[in-house]
N, C-alpha and C positions, 0 to 999 in steps of 0.2 A: 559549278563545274566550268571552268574556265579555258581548258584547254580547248583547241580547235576540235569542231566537228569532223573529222576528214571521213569517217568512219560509221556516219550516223546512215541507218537504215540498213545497216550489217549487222549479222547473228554470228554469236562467238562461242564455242566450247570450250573452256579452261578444266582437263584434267589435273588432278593435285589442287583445286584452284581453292583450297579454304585457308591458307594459309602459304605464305613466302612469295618467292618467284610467281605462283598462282597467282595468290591473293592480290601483289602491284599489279600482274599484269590485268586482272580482273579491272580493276578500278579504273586503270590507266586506259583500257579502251571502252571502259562506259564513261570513261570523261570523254572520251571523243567519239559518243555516240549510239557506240555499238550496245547492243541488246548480246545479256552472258550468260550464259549457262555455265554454272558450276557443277563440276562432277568430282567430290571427294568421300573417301570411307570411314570421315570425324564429322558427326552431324554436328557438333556445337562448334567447329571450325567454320562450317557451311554457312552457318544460322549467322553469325558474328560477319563472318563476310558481307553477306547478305544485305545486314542491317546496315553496313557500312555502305555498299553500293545504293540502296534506297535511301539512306540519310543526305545522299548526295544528286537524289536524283534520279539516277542510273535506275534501268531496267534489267531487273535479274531474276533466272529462278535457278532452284538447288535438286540438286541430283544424290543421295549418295548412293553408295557400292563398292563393291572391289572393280578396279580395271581390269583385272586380268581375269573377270567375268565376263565369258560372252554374252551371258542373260543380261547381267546388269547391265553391261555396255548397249545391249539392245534396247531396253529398258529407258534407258536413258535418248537415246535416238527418236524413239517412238515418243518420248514428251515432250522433244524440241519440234519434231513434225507435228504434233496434234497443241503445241501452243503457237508458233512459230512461220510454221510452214515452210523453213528455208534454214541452212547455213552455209554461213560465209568465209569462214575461220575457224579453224582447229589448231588449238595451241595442245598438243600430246606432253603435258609436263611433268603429268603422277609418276614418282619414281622414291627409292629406297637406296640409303647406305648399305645396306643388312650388315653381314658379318665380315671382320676382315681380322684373319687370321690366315697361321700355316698352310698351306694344302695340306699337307697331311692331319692337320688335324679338324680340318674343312667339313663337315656334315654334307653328306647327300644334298641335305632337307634343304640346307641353308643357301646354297651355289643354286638349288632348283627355284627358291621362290626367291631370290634376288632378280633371275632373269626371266621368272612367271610374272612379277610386277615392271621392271623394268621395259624388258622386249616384250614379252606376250599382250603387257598394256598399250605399249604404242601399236603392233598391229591391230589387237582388235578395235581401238580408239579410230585409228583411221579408215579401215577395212571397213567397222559399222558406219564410217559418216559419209561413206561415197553414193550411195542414192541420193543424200541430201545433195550433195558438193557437186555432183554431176547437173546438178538443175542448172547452175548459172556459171560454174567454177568459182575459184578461190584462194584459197591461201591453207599449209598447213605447214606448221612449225611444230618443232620435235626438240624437245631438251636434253639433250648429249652432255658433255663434260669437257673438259682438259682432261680429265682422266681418260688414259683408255686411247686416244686419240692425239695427243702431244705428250704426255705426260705419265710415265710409267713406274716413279721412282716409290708410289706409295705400299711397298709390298705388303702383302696380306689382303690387298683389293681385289681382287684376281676377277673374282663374280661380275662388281662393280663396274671395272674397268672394262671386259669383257663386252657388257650389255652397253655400255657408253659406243664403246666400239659398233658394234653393233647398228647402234639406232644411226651414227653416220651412215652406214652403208646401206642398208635398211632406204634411208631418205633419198641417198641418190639414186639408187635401182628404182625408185616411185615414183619421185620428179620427173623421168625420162616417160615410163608408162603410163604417167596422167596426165600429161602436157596435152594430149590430144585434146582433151577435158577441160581445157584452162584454169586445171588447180595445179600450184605451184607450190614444192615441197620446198624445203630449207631448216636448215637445225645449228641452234642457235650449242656454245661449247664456252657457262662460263664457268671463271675460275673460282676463285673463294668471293662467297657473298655470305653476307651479314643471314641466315636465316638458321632454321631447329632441326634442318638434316643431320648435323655432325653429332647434336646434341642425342641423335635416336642410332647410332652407329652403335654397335657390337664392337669393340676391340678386343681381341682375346689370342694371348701366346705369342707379340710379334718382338719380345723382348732381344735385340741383336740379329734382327731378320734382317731391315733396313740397309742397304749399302750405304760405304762409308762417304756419302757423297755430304757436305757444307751448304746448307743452305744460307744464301747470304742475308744477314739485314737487309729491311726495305727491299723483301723479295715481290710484290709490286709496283712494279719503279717506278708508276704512273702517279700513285697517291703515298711514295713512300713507305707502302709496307699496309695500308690500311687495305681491307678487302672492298670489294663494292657493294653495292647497295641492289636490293630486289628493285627499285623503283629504276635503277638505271636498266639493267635490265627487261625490266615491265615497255620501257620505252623502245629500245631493240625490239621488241614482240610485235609493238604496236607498229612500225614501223613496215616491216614484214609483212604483218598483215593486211596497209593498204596498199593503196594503188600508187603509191608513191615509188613501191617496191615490185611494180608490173612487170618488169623484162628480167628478175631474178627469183633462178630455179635454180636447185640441185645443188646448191652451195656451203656452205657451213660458217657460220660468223663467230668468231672467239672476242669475248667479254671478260677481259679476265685482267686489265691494264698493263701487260705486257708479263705480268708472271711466266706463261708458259715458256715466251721467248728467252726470259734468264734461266729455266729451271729446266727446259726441255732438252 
């Protein structure tokens, strides 16, 4: 592990953290130090991380669960305090495409557990790690979108976009009430990245929903059209979460190489 320590003698929570956006950001700050806790609901995602951060060194132990359990969430708290005794960082990143389709033809069931994993995970993810976080202050980051937040044109997302929404405002309303605390909230909004989100999406009935708007070639004008990468992202996290990033709160950073500016 070669990257700098900036980070070392910090405890990190990565929810979703067995895979993607998790998984880089996981490695990324056990290369710089930090001691991670994995909390995901695919144990052979967990395990496979894991191995990965020990092959390298890195200090990690694995959690799984649903997030949108407050037991589990608890659950999970309570093994970072009785191994740990501290955290430092809360990356809140477990989250789901679900279903994107008509409203009308939108399930109760489906719209409810889009925003039971989505928003009900980032509350209780952060709600349960404020005893911890309260000891010394810290850092928490929240995984928002372009969707929902610049970017509206994907219709049939409605659930999606909604809870993206959401966990912006969600973060600033926190940032202000935990400042006293000296944890510092921030939510990071990217665009298309290389990972198995899209691949677990629902699409169903959006045949001519769509308005007629042209998307252009090289609709990210940064790299040409290519999306980004979890590791660049993993670095925005790491970033955030030290001290490098001490006088900002409350703010929202978009990752996403200028897409939303041409498509917004």
């Amino acid at each position: 592990m070669e990257t700098q320590k900036n980070l070392r003698g910090k405890t990190a929570l990565i929810t979703g953290g067995g895979s993607g956006i998790g998984k880089a950001s996981a490695l990324e700050l056990a290369a710089r130090g930090a001691r991670v806790a994995l909390f995901d609901r695919r144990v052979a995602d967990l395990r496979q991380a894991k191995r990965e951060i020990v092959a390298r060194k890195g200090i990690c132990l694995t959690v799984a669960g649903d997030v949108a359990s407050e037991r589990a969430i608890a659950r999970c708290m309570a093994r970072i305090r009785r191994e740990w005794g501290r955290l430092d960082i809360v990356f809140a990143n477990a989250g789901i495409n679900g279903v994107w389709t008509r409203l009308e033809n939108l399930r109760t069931s489906e719209w409810d557990e889009t925003i039971r994993i989505n928003l009900r995970g980032t509350f209780l993810t952060v709600k349960g790690a404020l005893p911890l976080l309260r000891q010394r202050g810290g850092s928490v980051i929240i995984t928002s979108s372009v969707q929902g937040t610049r970017l509206f044109h994907n219709s049939g997302a409605s659930p999606y976009a909604t809870s993206k929404a959401a966990q912006l405002a969600f973060g600033r309303m926190i940032a202000l009430e935990l400042a006293d605390h000296r944890i510092r909230v921030n939510t990071i909004c990217p665009g298309a990245i290389r990972t198995n989100l899209g691949k677990n999406t629902e699409v169903r009935d959006v045949e001519n929903l769509h308005l007629p708007i042209i998307v252009p070639k090289g609709a990210v004008p940064l790299t040409g059209g290519a999306p980004g990468s979890p590791e660049q992202v993993a670095r925005l996290v790491a970033f955030l979460a030290s001290d490098e990033a001490s006088h900002i709160t409350g703010t929202e950073v978009f990752i996403d190489g200028g897409e939303s500016l041409l498509l917004g």
